[in-house]
KOLFI-74656 format. One record per residue (C-alpha): chain; y, x, z; residue number from 1. Coordinates in nm, 3 decimals, padded with zeros to 5 digits. Layout:
<atom "A"; <Y; X; Z>; NUM>
...
//
This chain:
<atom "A"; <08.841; -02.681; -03.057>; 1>
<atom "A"; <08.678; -02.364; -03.090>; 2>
<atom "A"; <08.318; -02.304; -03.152>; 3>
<atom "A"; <08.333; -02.046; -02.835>; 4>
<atom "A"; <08.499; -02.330; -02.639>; 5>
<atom "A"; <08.209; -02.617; -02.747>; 6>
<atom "A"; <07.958; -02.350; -02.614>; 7>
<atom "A"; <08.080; -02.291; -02.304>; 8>
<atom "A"; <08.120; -02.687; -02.224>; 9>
<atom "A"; <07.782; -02.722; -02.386>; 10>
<atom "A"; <07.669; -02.517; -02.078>; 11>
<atom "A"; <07.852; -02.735; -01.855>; 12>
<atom "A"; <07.804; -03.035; -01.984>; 13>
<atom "A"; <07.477; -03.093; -02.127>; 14>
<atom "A"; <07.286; -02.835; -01.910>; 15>
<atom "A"; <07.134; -03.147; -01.737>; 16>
<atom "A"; <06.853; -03.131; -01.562>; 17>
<atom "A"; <06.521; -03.429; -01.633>; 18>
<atom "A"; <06.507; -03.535; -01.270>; 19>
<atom "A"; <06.136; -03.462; -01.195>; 20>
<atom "A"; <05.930; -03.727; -01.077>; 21>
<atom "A"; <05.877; -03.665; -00.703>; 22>
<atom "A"; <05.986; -03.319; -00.651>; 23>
<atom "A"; <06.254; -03.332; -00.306>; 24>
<atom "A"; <06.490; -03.121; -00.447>; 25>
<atom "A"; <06.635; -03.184; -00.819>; 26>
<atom "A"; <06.688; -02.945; -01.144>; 27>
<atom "A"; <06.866; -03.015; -01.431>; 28>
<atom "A"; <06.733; -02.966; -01.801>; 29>
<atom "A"; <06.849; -03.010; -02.135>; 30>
<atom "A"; <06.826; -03.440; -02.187>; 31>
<atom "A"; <07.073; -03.618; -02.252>; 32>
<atom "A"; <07.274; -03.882; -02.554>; 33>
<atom "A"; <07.572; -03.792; -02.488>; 34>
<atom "A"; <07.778; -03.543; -02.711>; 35>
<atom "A"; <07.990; -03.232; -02.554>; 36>
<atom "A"; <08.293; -03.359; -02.766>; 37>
<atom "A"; <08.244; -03.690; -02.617>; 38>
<atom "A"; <08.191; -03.531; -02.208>; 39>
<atom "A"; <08.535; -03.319; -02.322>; 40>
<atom "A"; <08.702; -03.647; -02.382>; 41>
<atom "A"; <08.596; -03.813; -02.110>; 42>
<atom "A"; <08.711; -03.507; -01.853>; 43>
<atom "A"; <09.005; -03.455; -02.063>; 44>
<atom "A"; <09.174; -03.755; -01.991>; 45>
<atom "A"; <09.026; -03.817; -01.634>; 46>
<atom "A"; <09.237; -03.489; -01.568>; 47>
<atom "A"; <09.544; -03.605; -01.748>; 48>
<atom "A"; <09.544; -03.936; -01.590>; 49>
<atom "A"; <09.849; -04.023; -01.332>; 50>
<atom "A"; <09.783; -04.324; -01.143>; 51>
<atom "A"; <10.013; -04.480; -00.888>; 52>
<atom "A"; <09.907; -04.491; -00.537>; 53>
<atom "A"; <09.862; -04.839; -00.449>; 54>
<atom "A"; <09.648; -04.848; -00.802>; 55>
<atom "A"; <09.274; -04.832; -00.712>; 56>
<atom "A"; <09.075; -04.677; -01.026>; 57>
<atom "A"; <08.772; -04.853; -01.124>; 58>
<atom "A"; <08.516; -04.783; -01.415>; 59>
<atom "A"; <08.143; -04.802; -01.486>; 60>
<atom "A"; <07.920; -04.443; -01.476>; 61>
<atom "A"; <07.736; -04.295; -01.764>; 62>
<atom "A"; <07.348; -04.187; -01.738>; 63>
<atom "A"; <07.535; -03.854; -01.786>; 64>
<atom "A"; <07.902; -03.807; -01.604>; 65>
<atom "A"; <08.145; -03.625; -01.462>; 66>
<atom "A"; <08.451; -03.758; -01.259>; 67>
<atom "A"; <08.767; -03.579; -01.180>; 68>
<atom "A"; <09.005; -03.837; -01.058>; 69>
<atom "A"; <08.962; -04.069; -00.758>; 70>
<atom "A"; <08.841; -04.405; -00.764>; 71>
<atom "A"; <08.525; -04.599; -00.715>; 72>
<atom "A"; <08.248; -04.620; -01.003>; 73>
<atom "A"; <08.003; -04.842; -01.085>; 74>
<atom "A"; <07.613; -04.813; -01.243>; 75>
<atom "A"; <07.423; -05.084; -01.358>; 76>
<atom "A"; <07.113; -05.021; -01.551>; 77>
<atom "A"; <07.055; -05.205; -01.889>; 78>
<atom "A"; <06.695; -05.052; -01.900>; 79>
<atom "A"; <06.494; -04.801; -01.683>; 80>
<atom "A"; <06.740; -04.505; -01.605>; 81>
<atom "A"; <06.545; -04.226; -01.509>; 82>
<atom "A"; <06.703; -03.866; -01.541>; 83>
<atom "A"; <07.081; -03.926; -01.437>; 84>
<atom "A"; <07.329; -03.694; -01.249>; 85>
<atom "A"; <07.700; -03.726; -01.192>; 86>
<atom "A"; <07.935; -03.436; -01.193>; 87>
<atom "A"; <08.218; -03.470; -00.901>; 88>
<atom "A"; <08.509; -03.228; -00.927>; 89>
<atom "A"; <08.828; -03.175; -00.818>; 90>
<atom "A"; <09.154; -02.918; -00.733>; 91>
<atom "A"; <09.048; -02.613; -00.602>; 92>
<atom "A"; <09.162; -02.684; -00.282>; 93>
<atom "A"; <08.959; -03.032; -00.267>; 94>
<atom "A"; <08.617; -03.126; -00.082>; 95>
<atom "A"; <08.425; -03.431; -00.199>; 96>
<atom "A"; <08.366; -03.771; -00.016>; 97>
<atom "A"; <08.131; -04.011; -00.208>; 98>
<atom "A"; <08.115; -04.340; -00.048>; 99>
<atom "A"; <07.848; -04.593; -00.111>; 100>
<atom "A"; <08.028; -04.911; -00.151>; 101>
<atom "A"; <07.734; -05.129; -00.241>; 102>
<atom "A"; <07.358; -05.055; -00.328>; 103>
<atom "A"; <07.098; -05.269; -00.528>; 104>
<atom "A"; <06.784; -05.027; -00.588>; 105>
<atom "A"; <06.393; -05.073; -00.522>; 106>
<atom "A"; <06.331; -04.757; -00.287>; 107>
<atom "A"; <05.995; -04.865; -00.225>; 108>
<atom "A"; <05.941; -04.869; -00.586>; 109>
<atom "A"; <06.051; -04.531; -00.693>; 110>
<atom "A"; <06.459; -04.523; -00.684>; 111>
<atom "A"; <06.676; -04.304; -00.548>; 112>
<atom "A"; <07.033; -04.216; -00.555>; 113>
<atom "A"; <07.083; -03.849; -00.395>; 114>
<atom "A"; <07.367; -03.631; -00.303>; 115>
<atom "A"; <07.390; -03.272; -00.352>; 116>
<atom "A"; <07.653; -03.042; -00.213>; 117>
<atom "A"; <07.711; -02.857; -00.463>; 118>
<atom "A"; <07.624; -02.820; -00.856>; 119>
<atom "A"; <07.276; -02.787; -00.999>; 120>
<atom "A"; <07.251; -02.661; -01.387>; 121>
<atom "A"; <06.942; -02.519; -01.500>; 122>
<atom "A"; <06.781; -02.514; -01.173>; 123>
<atom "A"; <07.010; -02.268; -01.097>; 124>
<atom "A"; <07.251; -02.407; -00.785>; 125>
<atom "A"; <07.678; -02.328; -00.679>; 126>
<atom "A"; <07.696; -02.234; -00.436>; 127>
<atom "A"; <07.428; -02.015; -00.397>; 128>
<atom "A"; <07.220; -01.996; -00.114>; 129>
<atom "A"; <07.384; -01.638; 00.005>; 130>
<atom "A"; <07.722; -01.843; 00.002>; 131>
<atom "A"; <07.639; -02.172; 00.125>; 132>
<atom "A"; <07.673; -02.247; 00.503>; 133>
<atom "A"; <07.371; -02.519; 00.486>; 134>
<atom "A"; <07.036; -02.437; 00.439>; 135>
<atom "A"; <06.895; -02.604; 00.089>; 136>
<atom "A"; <06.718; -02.884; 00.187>; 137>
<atom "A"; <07.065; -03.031; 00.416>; 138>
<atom "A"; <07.261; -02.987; 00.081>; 139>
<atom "A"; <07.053; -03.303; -00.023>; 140>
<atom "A"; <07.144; -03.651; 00.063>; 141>
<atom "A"; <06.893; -03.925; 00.026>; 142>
<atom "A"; <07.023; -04.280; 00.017>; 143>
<atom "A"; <06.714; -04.397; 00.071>; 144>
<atom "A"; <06.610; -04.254; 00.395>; 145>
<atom "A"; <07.003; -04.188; 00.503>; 146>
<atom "A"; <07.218; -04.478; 00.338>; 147>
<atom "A"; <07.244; -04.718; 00.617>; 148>
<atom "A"; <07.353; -04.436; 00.887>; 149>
<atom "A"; <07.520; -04.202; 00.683>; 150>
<atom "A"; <07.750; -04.443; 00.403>; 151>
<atom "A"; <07.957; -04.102; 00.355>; 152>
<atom "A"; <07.870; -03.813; 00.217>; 153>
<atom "A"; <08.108; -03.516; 00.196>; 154>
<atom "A"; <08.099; -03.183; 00.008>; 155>
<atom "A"; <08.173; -02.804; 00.143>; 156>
<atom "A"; <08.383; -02.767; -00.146>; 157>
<atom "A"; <08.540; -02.912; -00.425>; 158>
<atom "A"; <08.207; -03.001; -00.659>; 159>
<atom "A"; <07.915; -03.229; -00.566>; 160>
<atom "A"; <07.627; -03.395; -00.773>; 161>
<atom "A"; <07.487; -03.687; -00.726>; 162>
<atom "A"; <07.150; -03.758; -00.893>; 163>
<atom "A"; <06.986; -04.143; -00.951>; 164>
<atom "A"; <06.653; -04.278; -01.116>; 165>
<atom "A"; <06.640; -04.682; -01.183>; 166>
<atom "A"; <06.351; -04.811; -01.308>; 167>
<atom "A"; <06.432; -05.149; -01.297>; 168>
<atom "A"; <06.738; -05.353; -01.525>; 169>
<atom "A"; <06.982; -05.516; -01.331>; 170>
<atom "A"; <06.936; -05.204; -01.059>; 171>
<atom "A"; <07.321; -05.081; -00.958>; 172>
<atom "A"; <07.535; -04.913; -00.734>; 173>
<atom "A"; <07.852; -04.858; -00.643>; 174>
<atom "A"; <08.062; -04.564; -00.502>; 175>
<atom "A"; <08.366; -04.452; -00.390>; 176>
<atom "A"; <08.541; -04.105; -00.490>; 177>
<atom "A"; <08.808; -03.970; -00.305>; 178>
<atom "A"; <08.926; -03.582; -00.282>; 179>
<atom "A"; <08.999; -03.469; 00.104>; 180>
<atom "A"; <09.241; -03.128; 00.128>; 181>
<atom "A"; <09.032; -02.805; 00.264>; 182>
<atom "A"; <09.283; -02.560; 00.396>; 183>
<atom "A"; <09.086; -02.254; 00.341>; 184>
<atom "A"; <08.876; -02.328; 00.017>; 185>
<atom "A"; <08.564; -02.121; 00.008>; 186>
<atom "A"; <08.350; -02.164; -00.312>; 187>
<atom "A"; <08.524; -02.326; -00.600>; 188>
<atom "A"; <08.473; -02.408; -01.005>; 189>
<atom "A"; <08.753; -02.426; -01.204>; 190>
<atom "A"; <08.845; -02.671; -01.422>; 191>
<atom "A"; <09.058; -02.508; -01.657>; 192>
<atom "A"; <09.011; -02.142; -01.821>; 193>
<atom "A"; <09.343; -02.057; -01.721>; 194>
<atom "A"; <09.474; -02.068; -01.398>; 195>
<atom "A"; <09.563; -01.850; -01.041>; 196>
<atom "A"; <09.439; -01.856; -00.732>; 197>
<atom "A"; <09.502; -01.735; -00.373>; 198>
<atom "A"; <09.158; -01.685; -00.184>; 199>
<atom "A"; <09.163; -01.661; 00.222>; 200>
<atom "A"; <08.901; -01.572; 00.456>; 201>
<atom "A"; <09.062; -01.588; 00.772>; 202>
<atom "A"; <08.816; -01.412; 01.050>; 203>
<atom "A"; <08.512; -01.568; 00.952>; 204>
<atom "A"; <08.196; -01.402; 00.865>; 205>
<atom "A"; <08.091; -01.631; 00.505>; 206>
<atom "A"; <08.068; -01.478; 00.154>; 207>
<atom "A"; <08.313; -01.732; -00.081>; 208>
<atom "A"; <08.297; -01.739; -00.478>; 209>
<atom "A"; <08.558; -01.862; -00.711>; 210>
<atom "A"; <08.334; -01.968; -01.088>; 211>
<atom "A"; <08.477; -02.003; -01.417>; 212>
<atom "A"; <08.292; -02.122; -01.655>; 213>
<atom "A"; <08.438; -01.986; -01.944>; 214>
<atom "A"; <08.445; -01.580; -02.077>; 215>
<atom "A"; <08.782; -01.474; -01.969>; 216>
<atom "A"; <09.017; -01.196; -01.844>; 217>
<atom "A"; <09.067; -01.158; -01.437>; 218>
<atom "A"; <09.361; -00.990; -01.316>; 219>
<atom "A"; <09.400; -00.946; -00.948>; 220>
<atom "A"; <09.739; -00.934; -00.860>; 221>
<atom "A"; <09.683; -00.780; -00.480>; 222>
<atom "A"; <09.380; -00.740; -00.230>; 223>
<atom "A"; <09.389; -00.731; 00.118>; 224>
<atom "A"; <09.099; -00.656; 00.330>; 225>
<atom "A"; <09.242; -00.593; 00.677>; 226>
<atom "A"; <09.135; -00.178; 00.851>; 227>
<atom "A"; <08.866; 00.034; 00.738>; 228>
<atom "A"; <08.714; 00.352; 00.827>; 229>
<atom "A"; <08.768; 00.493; 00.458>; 230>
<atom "A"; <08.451; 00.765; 00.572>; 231>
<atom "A"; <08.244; 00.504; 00.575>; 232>
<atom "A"; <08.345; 00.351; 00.296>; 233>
<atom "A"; <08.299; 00.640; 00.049>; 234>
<atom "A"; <07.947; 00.719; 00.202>; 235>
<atom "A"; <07.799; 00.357; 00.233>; 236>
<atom "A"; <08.006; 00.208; -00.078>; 237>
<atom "A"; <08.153; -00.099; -00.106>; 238>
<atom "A"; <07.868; -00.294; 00.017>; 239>
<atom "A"; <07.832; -00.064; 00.286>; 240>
<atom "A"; <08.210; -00.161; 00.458>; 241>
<atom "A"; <08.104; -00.565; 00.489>; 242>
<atom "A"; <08.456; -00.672; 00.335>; 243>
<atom "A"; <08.494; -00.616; -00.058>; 244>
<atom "A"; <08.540; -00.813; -00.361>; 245>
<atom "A"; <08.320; -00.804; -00.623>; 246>
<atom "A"; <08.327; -00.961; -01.004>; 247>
<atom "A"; <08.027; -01.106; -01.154>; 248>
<atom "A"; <07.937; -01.244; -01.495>; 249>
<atom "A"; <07.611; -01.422; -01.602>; 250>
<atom "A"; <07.507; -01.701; -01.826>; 251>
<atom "A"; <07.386; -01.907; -01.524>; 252>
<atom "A"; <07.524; -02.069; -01.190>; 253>
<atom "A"; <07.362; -01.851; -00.916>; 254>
<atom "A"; <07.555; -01.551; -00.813>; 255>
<atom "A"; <07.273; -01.398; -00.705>; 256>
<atom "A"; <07.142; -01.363; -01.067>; 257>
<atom "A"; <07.474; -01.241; -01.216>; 258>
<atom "A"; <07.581; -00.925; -01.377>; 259>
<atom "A"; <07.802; -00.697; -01.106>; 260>
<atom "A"; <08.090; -00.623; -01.313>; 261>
<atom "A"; <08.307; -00.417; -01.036>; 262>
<atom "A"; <08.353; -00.381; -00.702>; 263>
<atom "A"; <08.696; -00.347; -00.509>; 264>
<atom "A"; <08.668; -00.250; -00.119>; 265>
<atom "A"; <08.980; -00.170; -00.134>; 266>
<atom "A"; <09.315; -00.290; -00.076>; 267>
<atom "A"; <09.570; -00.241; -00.294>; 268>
<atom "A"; <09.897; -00.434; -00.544>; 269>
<atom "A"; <09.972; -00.432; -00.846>; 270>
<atom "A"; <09.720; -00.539; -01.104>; 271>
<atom "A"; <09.395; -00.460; -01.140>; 272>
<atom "A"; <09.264; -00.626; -01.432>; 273>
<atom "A"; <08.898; -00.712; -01.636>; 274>
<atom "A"; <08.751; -00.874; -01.938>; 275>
<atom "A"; <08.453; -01.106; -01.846>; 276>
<atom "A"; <08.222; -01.208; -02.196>; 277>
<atom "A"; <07.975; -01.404; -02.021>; 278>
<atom "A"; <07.904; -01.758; -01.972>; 279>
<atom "A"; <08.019; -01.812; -01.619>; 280>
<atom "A"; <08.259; -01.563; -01.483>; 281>
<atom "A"; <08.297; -01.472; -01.063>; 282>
<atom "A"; <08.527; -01.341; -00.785>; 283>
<atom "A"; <08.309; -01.323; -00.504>; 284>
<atom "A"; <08.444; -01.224; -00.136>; 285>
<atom "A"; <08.223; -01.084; 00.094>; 286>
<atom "A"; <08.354; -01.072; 00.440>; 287>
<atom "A"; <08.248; -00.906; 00.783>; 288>
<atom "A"; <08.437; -01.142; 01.016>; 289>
<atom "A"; <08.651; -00.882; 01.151>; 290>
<atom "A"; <08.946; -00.911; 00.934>; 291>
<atom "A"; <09.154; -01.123; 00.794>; 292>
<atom "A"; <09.096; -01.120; 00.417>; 293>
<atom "A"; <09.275; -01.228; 00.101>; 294>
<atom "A"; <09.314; -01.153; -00.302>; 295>
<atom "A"; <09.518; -01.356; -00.532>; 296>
<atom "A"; <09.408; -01.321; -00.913>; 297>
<atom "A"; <09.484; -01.518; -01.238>; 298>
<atom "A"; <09.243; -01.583; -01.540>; 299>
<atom "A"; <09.283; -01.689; -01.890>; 300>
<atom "A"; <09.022; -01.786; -02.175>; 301>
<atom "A"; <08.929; -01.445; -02.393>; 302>
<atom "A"; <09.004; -01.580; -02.782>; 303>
<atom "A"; <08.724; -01.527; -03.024>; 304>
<atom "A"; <08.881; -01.207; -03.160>; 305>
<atom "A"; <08.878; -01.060; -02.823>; 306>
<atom "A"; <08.501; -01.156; -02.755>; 307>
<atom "A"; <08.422; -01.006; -03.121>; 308>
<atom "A"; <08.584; -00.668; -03.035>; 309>
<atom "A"; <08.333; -00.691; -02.701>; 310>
<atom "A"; <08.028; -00.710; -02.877>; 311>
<atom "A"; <07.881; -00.332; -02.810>; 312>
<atom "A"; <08.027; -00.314; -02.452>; 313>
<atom "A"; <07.711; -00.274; -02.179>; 314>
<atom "A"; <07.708; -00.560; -02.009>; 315>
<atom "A"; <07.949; -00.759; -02.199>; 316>
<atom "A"; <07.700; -00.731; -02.480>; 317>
<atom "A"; <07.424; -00.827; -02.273>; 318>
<atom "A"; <07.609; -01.179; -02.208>; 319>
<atom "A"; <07.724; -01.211; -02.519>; 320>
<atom "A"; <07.337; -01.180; -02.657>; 321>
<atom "A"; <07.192; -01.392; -02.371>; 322>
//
């Protein structure tokens, strides 16, 4: 495994957040005992694993985890647990439902077990806020003042979190992990470096973003972005139309705070195609409402020769230095 590679899952992996005492909502810092090479592992063969239907999965949780394949999980605290998150992820085409099966935590005395939709690293949140159809503070789920009326918790897309502090031994939980199909996927991390997808906004007026976490070259394929008044396009920019597609790099989660690397308003085949040196590479769709919308792309991992050779390049450069 490359050293490039161990960076970027580094970032992933180990960006985790201490889980501050009574702030409502959570960040994740740097804390953690558990090695990238061992996280790798663990996701590696959760995403290898084929399981027969009838065959319910079942394994305990780490402090620090991340689950890919279906099944229900189990925590139980051999001393005071107090900064733990769980990373829930599956096909691009997934949404996340996290059942809790059975609960045995001291709310009144400090505990919690929360929800997120979405992915916190470095206080830095996917989806953003811009693309997010929930305000912030009904992204969190709270077992302690919603577990009894709300067993079920269910993502916009195919990541959650879910964050827990135990202060007590013997504390546990138990939860359930099953991915639900989302016909029109709007925000999605991949879990591979290499890959293709097809991204649809049919009619609806919603910004979606498509995050790789790994430096890597984007070639879109074809873009479609339904009737425009080309006039206004060329005065107002892309921006300016409401429909475009834009690609964004960064060392950080939030699209907000990324690097604009292009923008493509519009529509066109053949391919179109970019190097990415950062971190955490985006296709982000804005759309109006008014059109039907849709750009396919693939993506593979840039080799360590390749991000060598970008060193010097604007804002490649500014990535690779960050």
């Amino acid at each position: 495994m490359s050293g490039t590679s161990r960076a970027q899952l580094c970032f992933l992996l180990l960006s985790v957040t201490a889980l501050r005492g009574h702030a409502r909502f959570l960040d994740i810092q740097q804390d953690n005992e558990i090695s990238p090479e061992g996280l790798l592992s663990l996701l590696s063969s959760e995403l290898k694993r084929e399981l027969p239907e009838e065959f319910v999965y079942r394994r305990a949780l780490r402090c620090l985890d991340m689950v890919a394949v279906e099944g229900q999980f189990t925590f139980t605290a051999e001393r005071p647990q107090l900064n733990c998150a769980v990373f829930f992820i599956g096909e691009p085409s997934d949404i996340i439902s996290v059942e809790y099966d059975s609960v045995n935590i001291d709310c009144r005395g400090g505990d919690f077990i929360k929800v997120f939709d979405g992915w916190v690293m470095k206080g830095e949140k996917f989806p953003s806020t811009q693309d997010h159809p929930l305000p912030l503070y009904k992204r969190y789920s709270d077992y302690c003042d919603t577990g009894v009326t709300r067993p079920i918790v269910r993502s916009s897309q195919n990541v959650a979190m879910l964050f827990f502090r135990l202060h007590q031994s013997g504390s546990s939980f138990t939860v359930t992990f099953r991915k639900l199909i989302n016909p029109f996927p709007c925000n999605v991390v991949s879990q591979t470096p290499e890959g293709s997808f097809t991204m649809i906004i049919p009619q609806q007026h919603r910004n979606c973003s498509f995050s790789i976490i790994y430096p890597v070259e984007i070639q879109i394929g074809e873009l479609n972005l339904g009737q425009h008044n080309d006039l206004k396009r060329s005065i107002l920019g892309c921006a300016g139309s409401g429909d475009f597609v834009e690609l964004l790099g960064g060392n950080g989660m939030d699209t907000s705070k990324m690097y604009p690397m292009a923008d493509l308003c519009y529509s066109f085949n053949g391919p179109a195609q970019m190097k990415v040196g950062c971190d955490n590479t985006v296709v982000r769709m804005v759309s109006s409402g008014k059109f039907i919308n849709r750009v396919s792309f693939q993506y593979r991992l840039l080799g360590h020769q390749e991000l060598q050779q970008m060193k010097g390049n604007s804002i490649e450069d500014v990535c690779l230095r960050a």
